[in-house]
Residue, then its C-alpha position, 0 to 999 in steps of 0.5 A: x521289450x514289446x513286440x513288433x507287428x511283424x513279431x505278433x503276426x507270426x505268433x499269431x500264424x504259428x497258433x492258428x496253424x497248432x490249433x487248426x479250425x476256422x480261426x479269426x484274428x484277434x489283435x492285442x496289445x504287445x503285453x496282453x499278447x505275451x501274457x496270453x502266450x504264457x498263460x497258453x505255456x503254463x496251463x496247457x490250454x489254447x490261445x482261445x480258452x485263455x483269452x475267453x477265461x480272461x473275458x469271463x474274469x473281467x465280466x464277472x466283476x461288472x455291476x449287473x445292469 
């Protein structure tokens, strides 16, 4: 079942308040979000590592220009 804005906002002020620090607002899709939220769960890491590990994943499988 997707996630409302509404839903996703509050998860995403609930974070920012746990990890404090200048924060930006980074709107995913429902699904990303609640693979984040549950990759964040599981290894113990910030939304912001998850979401920069994932970057990196899907970087390294480009063709270099």
């Amino acid at each position: 079942m997707p996630l409302s804005n509404t839903e996703r906002s509050k998860l995403f002020r609930a974070r920012r308040k746990e990890e404090g620090g200048k924060q930006f607002t980074l709107w995913l899709p429902a699904d990303v979000a609640r693979v984040v939220a549950e990759e964040t769960e599981r290894g113990n890491q910030s939304e912001s590592a998850v979401i920069l590990g994932c970057v990196r994943e899907v970087l390294a499988g480009c063709p270099s220009s």
